[in-house]
C-alpha distance (Angstrom), angle and dihedral (degrees) to the residues before:
residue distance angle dihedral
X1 . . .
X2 4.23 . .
X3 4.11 114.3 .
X4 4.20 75.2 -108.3
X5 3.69 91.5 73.4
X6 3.65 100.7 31.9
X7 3.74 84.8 55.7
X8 3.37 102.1 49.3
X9 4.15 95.7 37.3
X10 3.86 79.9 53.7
X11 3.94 98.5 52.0
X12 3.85 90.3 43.8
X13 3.54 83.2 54.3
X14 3.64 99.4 54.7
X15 3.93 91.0 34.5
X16 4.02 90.6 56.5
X17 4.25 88.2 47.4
X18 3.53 86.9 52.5
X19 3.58 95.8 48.9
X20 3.89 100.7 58.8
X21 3.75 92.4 29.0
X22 4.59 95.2 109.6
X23 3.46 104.7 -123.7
X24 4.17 120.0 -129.7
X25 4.03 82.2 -83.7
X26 3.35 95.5 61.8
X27 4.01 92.8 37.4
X28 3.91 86.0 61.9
X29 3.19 108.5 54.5
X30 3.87 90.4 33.7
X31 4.04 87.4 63.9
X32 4.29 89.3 44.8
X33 3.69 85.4 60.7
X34 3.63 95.2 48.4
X35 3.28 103.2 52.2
X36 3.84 86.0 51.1
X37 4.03 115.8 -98.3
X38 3.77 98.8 118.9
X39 3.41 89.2 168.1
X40 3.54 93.7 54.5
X41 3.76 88.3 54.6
X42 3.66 98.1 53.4
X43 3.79 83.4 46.3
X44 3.81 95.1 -122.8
């Protein structure tokens, strides 16, 4: 393989981490649920 290729396989790697990595959002209301306030994590 070129440095072209390598380059771009590499940045769709990082790019496709990055998208399915959860963001702090996610993180939040992932650790309300947990520790057991459902409703709190829907935000009702």
């Amino acid at each position: 393989m070129d440095e072209t290729t390598t380059a771009l396989l590499s940045f769709a790697a990082v790019v496709g981490l990055l998208t399915v990595t959860p963001g702090l959002d996610t993180a939040l209301v992932l650790r309300t649920a947990a520790l057991g306030r459902r409703g709190r994590a829907w935000g009702v």
